[in-house]
C-alpha positions as CSV (number, residue, x, y, z in Angstrom):
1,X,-31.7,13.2,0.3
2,X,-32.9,15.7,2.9
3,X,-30.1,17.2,5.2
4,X,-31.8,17.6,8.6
5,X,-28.8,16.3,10.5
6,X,-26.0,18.3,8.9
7,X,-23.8,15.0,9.2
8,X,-22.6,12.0,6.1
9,X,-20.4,9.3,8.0
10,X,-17.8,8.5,5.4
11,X,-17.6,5.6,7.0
12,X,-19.8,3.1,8.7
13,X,-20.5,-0.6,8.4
14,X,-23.5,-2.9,7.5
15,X,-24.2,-6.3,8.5
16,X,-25.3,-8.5,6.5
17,X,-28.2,-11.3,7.8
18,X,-27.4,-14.7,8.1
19,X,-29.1,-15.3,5.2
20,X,-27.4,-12.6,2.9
21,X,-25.7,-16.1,1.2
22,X,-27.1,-19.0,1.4
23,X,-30.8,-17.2,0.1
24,X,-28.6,-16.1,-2.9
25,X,-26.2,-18.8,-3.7
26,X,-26.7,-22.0,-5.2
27,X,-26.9,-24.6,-2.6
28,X,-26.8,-27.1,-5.2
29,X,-23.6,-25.6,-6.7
30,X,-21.5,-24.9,-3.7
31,X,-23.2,-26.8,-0.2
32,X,-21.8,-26.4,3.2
33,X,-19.1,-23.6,1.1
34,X,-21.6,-20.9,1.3
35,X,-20.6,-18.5,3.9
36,X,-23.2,-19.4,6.6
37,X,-23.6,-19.6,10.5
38,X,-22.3,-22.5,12.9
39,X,-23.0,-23.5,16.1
40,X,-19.5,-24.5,18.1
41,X,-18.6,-24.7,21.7
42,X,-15.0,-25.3,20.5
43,X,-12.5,-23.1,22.4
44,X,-10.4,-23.0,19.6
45,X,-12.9,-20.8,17.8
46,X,-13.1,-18.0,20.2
47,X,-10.7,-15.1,20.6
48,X,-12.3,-15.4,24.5
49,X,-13.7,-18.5,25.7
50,X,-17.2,-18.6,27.3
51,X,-19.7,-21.2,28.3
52,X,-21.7,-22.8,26.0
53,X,-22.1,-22.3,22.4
54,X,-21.7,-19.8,20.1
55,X,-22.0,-18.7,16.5
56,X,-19.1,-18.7,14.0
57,X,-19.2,-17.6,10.5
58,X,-18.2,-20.4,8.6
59,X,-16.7,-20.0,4.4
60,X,-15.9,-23.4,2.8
61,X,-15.7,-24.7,6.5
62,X,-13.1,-22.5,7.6
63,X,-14.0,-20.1,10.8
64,X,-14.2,-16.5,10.0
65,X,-13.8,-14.0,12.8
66,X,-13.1,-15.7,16.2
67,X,-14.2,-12.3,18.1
68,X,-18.1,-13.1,17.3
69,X,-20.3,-13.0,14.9
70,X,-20.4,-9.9,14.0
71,X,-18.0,-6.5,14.6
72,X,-20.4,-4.1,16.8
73,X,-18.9,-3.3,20.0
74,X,-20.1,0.1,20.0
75,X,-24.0,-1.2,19.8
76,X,-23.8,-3.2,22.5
77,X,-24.1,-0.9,25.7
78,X,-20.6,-2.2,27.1
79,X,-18.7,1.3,27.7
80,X,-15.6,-0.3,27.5
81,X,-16.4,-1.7,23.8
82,X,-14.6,-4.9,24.3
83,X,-17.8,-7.2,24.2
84,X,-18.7,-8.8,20.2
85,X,-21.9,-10.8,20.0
86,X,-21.3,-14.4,20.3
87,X,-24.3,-15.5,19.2
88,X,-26.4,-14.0,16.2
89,X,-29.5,-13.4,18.0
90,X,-27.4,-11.1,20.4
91,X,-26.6,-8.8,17.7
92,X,-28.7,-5.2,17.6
93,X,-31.2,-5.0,14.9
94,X,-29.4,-1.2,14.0
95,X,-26.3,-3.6,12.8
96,X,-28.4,-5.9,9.8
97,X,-31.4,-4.3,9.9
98,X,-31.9,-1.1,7.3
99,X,-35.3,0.1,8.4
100,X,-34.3,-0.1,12.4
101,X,-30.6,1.3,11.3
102,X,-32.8,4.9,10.4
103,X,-34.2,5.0,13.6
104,X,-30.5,4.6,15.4
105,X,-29.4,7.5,12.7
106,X,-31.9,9.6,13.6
107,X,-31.3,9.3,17.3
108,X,-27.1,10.2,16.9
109,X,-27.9,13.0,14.4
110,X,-26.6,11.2,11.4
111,X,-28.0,11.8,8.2
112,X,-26.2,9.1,6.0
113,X,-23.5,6.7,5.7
114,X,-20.7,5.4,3.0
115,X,-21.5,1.5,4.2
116,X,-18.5,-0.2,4.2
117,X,-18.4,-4.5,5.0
118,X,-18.5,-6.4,8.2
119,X,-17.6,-10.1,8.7
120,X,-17.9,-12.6,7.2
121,X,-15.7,-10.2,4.9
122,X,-11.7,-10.2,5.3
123,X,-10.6,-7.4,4.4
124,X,-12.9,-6.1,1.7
125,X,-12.6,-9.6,-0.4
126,X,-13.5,-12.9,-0.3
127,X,-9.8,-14.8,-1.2
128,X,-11.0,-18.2,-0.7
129,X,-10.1,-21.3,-3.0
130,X,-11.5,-20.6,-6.3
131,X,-12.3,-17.3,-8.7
132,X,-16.1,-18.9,-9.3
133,X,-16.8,-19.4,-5.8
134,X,-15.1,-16.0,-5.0
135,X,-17.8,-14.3,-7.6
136,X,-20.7,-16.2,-6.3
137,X,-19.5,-14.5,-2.4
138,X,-19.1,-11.3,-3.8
139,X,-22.5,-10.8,-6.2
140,X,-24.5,-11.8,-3.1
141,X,-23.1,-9.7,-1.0
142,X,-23.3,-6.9,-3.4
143,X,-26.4,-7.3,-3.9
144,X,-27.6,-7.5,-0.4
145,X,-26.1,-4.5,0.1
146,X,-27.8,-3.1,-2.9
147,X,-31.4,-4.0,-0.9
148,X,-30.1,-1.2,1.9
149,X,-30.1,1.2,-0.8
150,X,-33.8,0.5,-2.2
151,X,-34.3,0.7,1.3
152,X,-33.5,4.5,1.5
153,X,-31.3,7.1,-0.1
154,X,-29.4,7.5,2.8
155,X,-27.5,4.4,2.8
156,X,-24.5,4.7,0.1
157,X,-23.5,1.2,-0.4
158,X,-19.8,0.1,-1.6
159,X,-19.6,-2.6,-4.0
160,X,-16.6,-5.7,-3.6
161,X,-14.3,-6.9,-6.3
162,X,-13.1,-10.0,-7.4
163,X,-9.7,-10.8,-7.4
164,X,-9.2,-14.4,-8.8
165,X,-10.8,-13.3,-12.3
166,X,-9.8,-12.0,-15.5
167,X,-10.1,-8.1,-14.8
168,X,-12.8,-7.8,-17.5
169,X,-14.7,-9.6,-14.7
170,X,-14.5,-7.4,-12.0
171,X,-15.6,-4.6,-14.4
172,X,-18.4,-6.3,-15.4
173,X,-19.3,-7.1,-11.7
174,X,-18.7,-3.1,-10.6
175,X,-21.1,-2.3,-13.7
176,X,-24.0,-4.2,-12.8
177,X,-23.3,-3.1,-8.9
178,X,-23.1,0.8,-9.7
179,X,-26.5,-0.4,-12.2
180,X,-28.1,-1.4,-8.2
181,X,-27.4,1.9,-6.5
182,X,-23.1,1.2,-5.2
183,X,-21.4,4.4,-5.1
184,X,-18.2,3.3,-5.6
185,X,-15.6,-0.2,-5.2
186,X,-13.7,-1.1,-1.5
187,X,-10.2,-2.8,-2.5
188,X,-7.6,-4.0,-1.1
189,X,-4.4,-2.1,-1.4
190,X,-2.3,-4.1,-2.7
191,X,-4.2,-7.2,-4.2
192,X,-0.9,-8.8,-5.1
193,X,0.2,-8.8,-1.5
194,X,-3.3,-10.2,-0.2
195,X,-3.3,-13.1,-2.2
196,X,0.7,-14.0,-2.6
197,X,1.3,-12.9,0.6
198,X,-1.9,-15.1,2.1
199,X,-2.1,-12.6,4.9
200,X,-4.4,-10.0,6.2
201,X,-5.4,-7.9,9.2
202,X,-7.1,-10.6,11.6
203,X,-4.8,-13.6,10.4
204,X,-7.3,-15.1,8.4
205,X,-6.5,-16.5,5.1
206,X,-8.0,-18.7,2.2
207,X,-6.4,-21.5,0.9
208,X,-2.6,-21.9,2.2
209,X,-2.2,-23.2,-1.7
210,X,-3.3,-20.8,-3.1
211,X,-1.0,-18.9,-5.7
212,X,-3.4,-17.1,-7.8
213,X,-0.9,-14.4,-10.0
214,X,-2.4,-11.0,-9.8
215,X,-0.6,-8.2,-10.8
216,X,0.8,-5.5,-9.0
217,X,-2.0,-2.7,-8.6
218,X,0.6,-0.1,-10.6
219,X,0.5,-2.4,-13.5
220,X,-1.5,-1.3,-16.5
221,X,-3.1,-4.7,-16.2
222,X,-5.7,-2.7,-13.9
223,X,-5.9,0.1,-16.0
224,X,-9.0,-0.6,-18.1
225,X,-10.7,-1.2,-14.6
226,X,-9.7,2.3,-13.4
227,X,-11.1,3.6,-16.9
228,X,-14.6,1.8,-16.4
229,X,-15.0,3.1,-12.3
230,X,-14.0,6.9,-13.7
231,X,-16.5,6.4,-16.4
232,X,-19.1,5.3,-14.1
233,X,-18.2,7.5,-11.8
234,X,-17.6,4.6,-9.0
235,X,-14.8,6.1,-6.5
236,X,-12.3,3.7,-5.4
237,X,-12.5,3.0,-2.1
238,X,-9.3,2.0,0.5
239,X,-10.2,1.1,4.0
240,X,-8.4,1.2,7.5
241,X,-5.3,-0.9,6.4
242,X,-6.5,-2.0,3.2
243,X,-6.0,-5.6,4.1
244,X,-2.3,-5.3,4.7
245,X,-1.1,-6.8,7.6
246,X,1.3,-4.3,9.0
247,X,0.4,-4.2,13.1
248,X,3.4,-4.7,15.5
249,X,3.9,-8.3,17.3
250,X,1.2,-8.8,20.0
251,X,2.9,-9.2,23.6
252,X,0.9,-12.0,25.0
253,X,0.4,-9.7,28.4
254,X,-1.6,-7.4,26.9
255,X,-5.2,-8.1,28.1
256,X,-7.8,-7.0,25.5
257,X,-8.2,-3.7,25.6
258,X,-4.5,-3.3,26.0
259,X,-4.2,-5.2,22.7
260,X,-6.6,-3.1,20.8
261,X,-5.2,0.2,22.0
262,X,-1.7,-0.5,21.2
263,X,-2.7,-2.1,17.5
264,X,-5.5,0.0,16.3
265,X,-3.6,3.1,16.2
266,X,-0.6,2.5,14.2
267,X,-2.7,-0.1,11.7
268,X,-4.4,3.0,11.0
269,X,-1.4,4.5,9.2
270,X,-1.1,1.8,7.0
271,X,-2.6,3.8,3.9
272,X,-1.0,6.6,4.3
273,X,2.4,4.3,3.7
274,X,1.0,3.2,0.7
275,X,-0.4,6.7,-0.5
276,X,3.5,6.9,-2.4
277,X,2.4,4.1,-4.4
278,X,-0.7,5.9,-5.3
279,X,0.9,9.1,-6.3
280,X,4.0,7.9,-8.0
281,X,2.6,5.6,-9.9
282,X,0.9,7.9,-12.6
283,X,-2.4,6.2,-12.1
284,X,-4.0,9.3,-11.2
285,X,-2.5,11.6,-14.1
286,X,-3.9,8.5,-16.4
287,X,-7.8,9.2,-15.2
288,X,-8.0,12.5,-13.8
289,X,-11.5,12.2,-12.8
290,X,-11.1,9.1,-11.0
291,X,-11.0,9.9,-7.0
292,X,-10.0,7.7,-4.2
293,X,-10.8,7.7,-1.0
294,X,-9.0,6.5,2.0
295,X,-11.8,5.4,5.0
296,X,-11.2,4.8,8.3
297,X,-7.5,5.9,8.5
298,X,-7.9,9.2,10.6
299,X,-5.7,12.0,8.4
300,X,-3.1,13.6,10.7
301,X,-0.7,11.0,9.5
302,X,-1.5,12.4,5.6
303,X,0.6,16.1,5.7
304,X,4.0,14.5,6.1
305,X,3.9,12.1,3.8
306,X,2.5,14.7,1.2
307,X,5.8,16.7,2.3
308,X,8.1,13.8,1.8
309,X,6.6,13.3,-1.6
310,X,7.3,16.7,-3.2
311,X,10.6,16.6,-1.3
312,X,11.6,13.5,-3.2
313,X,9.8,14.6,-6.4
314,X,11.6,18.3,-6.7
315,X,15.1,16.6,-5.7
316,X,15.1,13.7,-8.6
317,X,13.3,16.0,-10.8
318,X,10.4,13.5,-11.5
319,X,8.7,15.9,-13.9
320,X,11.4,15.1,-16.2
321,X,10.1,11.0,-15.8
322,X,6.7,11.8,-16.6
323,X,5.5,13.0,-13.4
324,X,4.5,17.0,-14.1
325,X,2.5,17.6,-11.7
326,X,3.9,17.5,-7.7
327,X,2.3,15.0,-5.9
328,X,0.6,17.2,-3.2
329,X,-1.6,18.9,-5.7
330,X,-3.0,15.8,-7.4
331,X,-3.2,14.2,-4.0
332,X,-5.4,17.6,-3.6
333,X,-7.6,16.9,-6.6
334,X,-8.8,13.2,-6.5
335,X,-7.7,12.1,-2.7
336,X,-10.0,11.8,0.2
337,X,-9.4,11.3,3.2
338,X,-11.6,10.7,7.2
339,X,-11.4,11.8,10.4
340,X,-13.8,11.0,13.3
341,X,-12.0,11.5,16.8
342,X,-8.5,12.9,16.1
343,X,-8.7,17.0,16.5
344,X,-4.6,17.0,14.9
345,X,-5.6,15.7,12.3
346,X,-8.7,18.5,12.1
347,X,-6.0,21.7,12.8
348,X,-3.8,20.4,9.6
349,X,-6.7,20.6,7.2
350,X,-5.5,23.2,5.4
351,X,-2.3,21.1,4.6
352,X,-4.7,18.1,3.2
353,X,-7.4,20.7,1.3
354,X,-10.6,21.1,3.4
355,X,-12.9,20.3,0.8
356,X,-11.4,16.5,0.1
357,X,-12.0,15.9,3.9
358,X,-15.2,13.6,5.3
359,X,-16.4,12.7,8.9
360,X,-16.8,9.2,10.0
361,X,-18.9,7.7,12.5
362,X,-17.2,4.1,11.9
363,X,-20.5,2.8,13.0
364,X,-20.7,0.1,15.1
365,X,-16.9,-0.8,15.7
366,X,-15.4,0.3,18.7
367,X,-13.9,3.3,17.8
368,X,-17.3,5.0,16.7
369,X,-18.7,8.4,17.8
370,X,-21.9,6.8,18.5
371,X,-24.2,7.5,20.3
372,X,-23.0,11.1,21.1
373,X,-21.6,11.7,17.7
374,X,-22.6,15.8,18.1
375,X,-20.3,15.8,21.3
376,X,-17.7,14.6,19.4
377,X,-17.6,16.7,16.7
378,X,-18.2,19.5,18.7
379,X,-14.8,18.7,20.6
380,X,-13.1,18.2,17.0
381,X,-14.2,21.3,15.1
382,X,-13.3,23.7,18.5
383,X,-12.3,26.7,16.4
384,X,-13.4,26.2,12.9
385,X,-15.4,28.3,11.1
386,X,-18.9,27.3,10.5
387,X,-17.9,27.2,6.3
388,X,-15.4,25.0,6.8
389,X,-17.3,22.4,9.5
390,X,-20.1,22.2,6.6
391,X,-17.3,21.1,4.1
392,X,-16.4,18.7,6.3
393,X,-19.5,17.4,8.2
394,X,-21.3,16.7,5.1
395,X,-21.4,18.9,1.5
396,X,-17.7,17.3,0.8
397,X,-19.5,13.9,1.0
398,X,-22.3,15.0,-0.8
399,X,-20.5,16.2,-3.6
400,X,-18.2,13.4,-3.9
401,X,-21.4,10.9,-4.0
402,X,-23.4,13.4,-6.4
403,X,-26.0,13.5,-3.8
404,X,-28.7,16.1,-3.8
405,X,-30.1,17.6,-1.1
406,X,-33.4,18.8,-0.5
């Protein structure tokens, strides 16, 4: 990979086409279930009603995503980033299409991206109705998210899981991904919350009957999954909330960008609330070279929760449970964390370890730096040393990746 740019967004997201599915599942097998593109001019399947028809994604005939059809408010020239394409031919080429996504790259200064999912994914899964139709979703997506990789080095794709298998399954499944060109696996962060619990971040959900037992993700159930991502080398991957539904109740007042300003920030944190589970639950100490990276979750809120960790672990004395090392310094070894905006975040990074820290572009959501990415990390690396704004700008990510640079 040449660096001409001297920026790696840890974090973007790829659209898939309308066909991702229904060219790569059997139609004959699963019919009108394939995820696949409706027309509706039903009110009811709008987050804001317009005139006329629009385009839904549909999954076993349930509407995914009432915003639009697909999550890039920052491609579509509206400064205030509230507007979502309602229809598919609205959306920007630079959001589905690889070759015209270079171009876009080129023009913000960006010279790769960690691809992370847009709708119809919830949540980094597909937890709809049954594990074989669930396997079906997730191979095709995979693998048309595998095609942006043959497309060009500089896409680093991030493969999906399935939940509602045995676990030999989804090892299988991240073996042939990693086999396609996927970095790493996006999870939820707690799996057994996600499917119990029937919730995630938009309020969509599967099958109201569904009561699919997955264990906890501390249980050594998972353990011979987390053996075969550290022995391929696929990082795990936890993103923005990690499908937990943690935001505050919505005061019906709120107009829209009222709404997303007063949710979006403290959903944010939701990973670093479950970073405790994480460190305290010896996973880490059991596969050392495994690393985990949190994604879109900004890091200021990281430092005091490392704090409160070795606070609790010196006072109960958890070395003598197990737990030798303090949690800050494994946190230190096989944690990552993003930033893309926040500059507290950026003047704590010696509390977090400068080299497990990676910029974000969060391409093409609403929070993204683009199109003046430059300006904005100019205004977030105000005062730190050139070294250190390479660590973080893009040799942290291309070490992580085991990318090469020309």
């Amino acid at each position: 990979m040449k660096i001409k740019h001297g920026l790696i967004s840890g974090d973007s997201h790829a659209q898939v086409h309308r066909d991702a599915f229904t060219s790569r599942m059997s139609a004959r097998k699963w019919g009108d279930r394939i995820p696949h593109l409706v027309e509706t001019s039903d009110r009811s399947h709008m987050a804001d009603a317009v005139e006329g028809s629009v385009h839904r994604w549909v999954i076993n005939g349930q509407i995914i995503e009432r915003r639009g059809v697909s999550n890039c408010p920052a491609a579509m020239g509206d400064e205030s980033r509230n507007r979502h394409p309602q229809r598919w031919e609205e959306v920007p080429a630079a959001a589905y299409d690889p070759v015209a996504r270079l171009r876009m790259l080129d023009a913000d200064g960006v010279d790769a991206e960690v691809l992370f999912p847009n709708p119809p994914v919830q949540s980094a899964s597909f937890l709809q109705w049954d594990a074989a139709f669930e396997l079906d979703c997730v191979m095709a997506h995979n693998d048309a998210m595998a095609e942006w990789r043959e497309e060009s080095d500089r896409y680093i794709p991030l493969a999906l899981i399935p939940y509602l298998s045995d676990v030999s399954v989804a090892i299988k499944e991240v073996e042939r991904s990693v086999r396609r060109g996927h970095a790493g696996v996006l999870m939820l962060a707690e799996p057994m919350r996600v499917v119990q619990g029937k919730e995630n971040l938009f309020g969509n959900v599967g099958n109201s009957a569904l009561t699919h037992d997955i264990p906890c993700i501390n249980d050594r159930y998972w353990d011979p999954f987390w053996a075969a991502c550290q022995d391929l080398n696929a990082h795990v991957h936890w993103h923005a909330t990690g499908g937990i539904g943690m935001l505050p109740p919505r005061w019906p007042k709120y107009n829209r960008s009222q709404e997303s300003v007063t949710t979006l920030p403290t959903g944010l944190s939701v990973l670093s609330q479950y970073l405790p589970t994480l460190l305290f639950s010896g996973r880490l100490e059991r596969f050392p070279r495994l690393k985990w990276v949190c994604a879109e979750t900004g890091m200021g809120w990281f430092p005091y929760v490392l704090d409160a960790c070795d606070h609790e672990w010196e006072r109960r004395h958890l070395w003598t449970e197990g737990l030798r090392r303090r949690p800050s310094e494994v946190f230190r070894e096989q944690v990552y964390v993003s930033f893309w905006f926040e500059r507290s975040g950026v003047r704590l990074r010696d509390a977090i370890g400068v080299d497990r820290i990676l910029w974000q572009s969060d391409f093409p959501h609403n929070t993204s730096t683009y199109p003046d990415s430059w300006k904005q990390v100019k205004r977030t690396m105000e005062g730190v040393c050139a070294t250190e704004q390479v660590r973080m700008l893009y040799a942290n990510a291309l070490q992580l990746y085991g990318l090469t640079s020309e």
